[in-house]
MMTF fields as JSON, N, C-alpha, C and O atoms, coordinates in Angstrom:
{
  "mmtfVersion": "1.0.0",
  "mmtfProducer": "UNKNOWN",
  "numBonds": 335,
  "numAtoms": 336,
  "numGroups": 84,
  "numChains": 1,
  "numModels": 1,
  "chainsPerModel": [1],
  "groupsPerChain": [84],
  "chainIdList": ["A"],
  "bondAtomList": [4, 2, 8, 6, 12, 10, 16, 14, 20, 18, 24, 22, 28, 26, 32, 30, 36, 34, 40, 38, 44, 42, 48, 46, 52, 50, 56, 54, 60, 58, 64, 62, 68, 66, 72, 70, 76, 74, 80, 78, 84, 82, 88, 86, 92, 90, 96, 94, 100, 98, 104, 102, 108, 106, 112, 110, 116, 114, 120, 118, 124, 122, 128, 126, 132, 130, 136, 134, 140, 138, 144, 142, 148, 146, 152, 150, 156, 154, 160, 158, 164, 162, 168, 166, 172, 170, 176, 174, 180, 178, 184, 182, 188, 186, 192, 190, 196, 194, 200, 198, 204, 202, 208, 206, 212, 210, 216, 214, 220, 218, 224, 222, 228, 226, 232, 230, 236, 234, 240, 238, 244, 242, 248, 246, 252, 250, 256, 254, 260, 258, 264, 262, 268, 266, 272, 270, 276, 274, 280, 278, 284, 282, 288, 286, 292, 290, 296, 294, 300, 298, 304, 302, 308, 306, 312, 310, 316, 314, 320, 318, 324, 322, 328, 326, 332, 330],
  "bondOrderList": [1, 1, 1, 1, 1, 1, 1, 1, 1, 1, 1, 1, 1, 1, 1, 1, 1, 1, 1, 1, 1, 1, 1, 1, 1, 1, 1, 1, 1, 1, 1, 1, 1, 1, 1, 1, 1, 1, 1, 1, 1, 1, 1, 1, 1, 1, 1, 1, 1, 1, 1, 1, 1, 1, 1, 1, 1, 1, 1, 1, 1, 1, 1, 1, 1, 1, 1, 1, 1, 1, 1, 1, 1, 1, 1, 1, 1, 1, 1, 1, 1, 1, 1],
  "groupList": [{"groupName": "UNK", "atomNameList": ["N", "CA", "C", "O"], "elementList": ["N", "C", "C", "O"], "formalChargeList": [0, 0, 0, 0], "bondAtomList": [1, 0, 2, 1, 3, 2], "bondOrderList": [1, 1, 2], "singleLetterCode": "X", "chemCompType": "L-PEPTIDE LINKING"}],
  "groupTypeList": [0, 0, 0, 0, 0, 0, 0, 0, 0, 0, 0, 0, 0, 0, 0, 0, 0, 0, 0, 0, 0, 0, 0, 0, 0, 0, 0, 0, 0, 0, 0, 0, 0, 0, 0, 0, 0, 0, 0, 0, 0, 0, 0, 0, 0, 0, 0, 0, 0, 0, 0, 0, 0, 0, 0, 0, 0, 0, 0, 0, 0, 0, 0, 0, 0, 0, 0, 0, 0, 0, 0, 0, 0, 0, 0, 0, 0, 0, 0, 0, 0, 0, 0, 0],
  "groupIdList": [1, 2, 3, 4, 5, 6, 7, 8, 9, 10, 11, 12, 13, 14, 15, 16, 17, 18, 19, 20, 21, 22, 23, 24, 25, 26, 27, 28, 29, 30, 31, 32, 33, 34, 35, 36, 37, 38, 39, 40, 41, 42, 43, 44, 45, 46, 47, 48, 49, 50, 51, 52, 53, 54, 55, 56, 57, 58, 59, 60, 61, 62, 63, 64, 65, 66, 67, 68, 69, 70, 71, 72, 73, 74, 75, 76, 77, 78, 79, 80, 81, 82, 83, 84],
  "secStructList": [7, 3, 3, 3, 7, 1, 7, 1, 1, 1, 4, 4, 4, 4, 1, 7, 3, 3, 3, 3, 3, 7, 7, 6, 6, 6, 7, 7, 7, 7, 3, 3, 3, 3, 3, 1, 1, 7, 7, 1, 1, 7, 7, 3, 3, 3, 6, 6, 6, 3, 3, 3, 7, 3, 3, 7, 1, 1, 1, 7, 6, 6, 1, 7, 7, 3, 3, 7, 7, 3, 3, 6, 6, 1, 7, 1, 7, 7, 7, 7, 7, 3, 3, 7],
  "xCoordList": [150.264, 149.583, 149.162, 148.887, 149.03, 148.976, 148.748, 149.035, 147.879, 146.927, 148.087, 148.551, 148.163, 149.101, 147.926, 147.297, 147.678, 146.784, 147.915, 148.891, 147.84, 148.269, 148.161, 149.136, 146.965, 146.744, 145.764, 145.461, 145.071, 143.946, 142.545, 141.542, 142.633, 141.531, 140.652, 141.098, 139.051, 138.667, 138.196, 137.543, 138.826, 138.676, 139.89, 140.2, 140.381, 141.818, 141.547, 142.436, 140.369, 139.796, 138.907, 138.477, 139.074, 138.618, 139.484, 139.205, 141.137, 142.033, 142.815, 142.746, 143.579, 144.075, 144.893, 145.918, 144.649, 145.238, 145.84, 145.161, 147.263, 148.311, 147.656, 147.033, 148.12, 147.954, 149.598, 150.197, 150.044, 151.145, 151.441, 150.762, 151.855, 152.379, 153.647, 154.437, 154.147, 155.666, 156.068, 155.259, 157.363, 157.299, 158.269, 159.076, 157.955, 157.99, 159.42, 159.725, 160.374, 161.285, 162.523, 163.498, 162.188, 163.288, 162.618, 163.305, 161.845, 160.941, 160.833, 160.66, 160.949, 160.632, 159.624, 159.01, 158.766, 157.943, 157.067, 156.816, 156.66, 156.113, 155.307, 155.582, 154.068, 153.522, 152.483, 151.786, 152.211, 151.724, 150.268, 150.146, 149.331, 148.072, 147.617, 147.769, 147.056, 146.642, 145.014, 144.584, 144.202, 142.922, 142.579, 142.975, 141.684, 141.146, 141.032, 141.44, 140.627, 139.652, 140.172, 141.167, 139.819, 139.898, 138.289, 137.229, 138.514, 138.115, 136.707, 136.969, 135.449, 135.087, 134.842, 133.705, 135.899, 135.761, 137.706, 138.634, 137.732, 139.364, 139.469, 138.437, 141.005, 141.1, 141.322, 141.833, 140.702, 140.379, 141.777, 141.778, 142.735, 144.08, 143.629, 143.637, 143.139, 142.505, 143.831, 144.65, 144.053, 145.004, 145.758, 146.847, 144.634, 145.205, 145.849, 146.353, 145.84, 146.472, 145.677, 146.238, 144.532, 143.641, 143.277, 143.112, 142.883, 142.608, 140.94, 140.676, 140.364, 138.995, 138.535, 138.529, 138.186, 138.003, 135.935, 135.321, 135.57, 134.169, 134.578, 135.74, 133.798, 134.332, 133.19, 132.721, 132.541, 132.116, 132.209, 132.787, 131.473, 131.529, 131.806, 132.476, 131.597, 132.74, 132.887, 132.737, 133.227, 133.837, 132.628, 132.639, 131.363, 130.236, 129.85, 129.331, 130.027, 129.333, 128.005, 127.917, 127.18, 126.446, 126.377, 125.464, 127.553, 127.397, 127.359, 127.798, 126.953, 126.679, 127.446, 128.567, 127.648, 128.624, 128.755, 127.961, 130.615, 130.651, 131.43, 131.967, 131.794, 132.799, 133.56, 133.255, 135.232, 136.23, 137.337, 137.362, 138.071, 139.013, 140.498, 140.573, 141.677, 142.914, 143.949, 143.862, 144.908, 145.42, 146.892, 147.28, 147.852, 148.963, 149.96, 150.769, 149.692, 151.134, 150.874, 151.878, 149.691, 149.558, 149.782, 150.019, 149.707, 149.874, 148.623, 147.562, 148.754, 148.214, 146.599, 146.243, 146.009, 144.865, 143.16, 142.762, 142.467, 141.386, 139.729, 138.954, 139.558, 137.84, 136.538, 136.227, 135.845, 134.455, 133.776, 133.34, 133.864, 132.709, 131.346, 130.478, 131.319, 129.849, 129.544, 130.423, 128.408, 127.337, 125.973, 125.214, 125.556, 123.773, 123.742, 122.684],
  "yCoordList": [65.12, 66.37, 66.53, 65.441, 67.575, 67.956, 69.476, 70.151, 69.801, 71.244, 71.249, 70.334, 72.979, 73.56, 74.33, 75.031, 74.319, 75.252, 75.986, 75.288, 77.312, 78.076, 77.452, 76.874, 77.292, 76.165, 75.367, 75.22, 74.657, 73.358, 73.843, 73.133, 75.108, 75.864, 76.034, 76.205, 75.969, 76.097, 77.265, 77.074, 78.691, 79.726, 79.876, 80.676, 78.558, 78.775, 78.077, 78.081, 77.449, 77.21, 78.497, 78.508, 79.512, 80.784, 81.554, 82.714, 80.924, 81.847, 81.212, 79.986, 81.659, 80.968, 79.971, 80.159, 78.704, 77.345, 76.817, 76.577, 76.415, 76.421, 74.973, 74.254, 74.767, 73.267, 72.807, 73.531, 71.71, 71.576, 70.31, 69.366, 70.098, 68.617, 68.279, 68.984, 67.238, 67.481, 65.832, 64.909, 65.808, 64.579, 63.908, 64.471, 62.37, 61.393, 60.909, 60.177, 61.067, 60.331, 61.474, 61.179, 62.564, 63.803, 65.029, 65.81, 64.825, 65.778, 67.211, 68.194, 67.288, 68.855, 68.913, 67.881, 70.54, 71.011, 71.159, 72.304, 70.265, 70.305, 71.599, 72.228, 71.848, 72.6, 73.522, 72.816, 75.006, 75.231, 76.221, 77.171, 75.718, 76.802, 76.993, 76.201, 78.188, 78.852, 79.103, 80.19, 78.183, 78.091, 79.274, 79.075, 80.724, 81.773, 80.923, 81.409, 80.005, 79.266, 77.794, 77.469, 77.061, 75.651, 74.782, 74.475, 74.631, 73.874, 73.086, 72.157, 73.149, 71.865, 70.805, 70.341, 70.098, 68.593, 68.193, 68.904, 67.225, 67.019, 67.121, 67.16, 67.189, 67.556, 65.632, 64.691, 65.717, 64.457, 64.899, 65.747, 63.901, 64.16, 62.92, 61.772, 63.381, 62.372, 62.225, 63.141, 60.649, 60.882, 61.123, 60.658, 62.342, 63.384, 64.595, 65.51, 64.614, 65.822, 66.793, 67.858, 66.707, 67.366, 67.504, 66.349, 68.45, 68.234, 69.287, 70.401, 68.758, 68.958, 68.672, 67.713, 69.982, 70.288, 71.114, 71.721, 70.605, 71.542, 72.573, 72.585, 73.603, 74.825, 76.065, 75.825, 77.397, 77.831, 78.752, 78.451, 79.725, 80.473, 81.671, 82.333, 82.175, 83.887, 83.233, 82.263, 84.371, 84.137, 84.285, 84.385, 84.286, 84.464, 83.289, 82.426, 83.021, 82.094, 81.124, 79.909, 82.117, 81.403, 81.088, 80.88, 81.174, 81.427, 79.454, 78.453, 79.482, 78.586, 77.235, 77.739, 76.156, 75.033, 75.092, 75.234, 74.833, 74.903, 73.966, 73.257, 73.571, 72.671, 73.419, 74.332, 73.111, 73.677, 72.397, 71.166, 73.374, 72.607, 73.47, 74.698, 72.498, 73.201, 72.151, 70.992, 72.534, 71.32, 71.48, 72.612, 70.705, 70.674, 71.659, 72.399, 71.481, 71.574, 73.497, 74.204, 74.049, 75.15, 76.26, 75.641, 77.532, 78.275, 78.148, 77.604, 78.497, 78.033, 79.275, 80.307, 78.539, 79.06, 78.448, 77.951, 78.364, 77.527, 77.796, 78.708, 77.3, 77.466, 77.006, 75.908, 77.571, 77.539, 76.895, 77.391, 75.113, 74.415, 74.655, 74.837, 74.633, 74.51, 74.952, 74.947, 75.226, 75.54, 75.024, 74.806, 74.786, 74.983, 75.835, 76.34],
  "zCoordList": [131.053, 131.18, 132.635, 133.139, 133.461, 134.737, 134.34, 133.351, 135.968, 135.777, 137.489, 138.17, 137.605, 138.693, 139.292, 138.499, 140.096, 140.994, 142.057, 142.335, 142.648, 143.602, 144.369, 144.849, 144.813, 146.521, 146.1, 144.916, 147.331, 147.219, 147.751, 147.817, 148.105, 148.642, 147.456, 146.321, 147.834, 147.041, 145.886, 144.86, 146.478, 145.911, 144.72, 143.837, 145.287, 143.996, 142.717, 141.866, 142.469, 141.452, 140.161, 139.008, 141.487, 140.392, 140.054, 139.749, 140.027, 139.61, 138.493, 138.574, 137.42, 136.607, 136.73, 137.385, 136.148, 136.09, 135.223, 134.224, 135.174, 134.452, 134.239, 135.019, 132.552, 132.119, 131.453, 130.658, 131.873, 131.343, 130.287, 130.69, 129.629, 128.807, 128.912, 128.284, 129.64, 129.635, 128.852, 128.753, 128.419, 127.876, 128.913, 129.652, 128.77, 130.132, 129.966, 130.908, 129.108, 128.291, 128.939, 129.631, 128.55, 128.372, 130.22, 130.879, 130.323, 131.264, 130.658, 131.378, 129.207, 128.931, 128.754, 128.484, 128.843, 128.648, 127.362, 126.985, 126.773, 125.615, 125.009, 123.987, 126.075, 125.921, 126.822, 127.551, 126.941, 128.223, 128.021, 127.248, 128.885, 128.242, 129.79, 130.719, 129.792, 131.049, 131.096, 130.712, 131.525, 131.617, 132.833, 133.982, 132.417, 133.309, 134.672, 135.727, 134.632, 135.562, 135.952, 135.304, 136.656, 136.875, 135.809, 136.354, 134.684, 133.916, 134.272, 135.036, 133.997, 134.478, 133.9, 133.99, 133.108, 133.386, 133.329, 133.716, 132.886, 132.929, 131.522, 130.852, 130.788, 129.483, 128.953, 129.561, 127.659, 126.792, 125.371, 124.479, 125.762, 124.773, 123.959, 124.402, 122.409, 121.046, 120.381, 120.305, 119.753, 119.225, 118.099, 117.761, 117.282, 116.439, 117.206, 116.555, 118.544, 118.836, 119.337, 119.594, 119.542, 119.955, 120.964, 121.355, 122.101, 123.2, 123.703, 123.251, 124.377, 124.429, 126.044, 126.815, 126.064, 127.809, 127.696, 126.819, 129.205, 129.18, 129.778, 130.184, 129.964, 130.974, 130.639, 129.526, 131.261, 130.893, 129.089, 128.044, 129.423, 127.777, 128.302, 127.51, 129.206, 130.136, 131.765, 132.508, 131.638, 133.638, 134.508, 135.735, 133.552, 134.6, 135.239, 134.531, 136.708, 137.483, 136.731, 136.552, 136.444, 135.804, 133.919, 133.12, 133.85, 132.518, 131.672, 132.238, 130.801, 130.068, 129.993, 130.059, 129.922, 130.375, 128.309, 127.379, 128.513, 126.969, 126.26, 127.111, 125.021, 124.407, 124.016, 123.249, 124.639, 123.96, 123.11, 123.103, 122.528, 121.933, 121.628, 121.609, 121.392, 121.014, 120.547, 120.951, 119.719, 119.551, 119.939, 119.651, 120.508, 120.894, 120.225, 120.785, 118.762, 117.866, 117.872, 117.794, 117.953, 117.679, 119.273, 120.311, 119.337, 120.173, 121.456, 121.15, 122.395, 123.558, 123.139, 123.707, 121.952, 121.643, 122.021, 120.967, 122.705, 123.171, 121.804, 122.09, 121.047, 120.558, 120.778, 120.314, 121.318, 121.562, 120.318, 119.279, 120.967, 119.731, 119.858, 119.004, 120.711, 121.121, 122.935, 123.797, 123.107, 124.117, 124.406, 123.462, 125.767, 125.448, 126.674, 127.049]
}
């Protein structure tokens, strides 16, 4: 799994960030989700398939630090577990 940023500048963290899964065997593209934002923490791959990232709850600067989740096998869909 690997995240694509435009550039290394740091304003390119407020633009959408490609997440990729590729498999190590074949190099295809397993699977691809496009985070609004650069994420804040790194993504946690459980091994039911699950993957679980922090990141806000809107695009507001200050907006709330949150728990997401999504799981591989399904469409590049993200859910809001939780917040404080």
């Amino acid at each position: 799994m690997y995240r694509l940023q435009p550039n290394v500048d740091e304003e390119s963290g407020y633009f959408p960030i490609i997440e990729e899964i590729i498999a190590v065997d074949s190099g295809a593209v397993s699977n691809t989700f496009t985070h609004p934002r650069m994420p804040e923490s790194e993504t946690v791959w459980t091994s039911q398939g699950t993957l679980f990232f922090v990141d806000k709850v809107t695009a507001n600067v200050s907006s709330s630090k949150a728990l997401w989740r999504r799981d591989i096998s399904e469409a590049s869909i993200a859910t809001l577990i939780a917040f404080r």
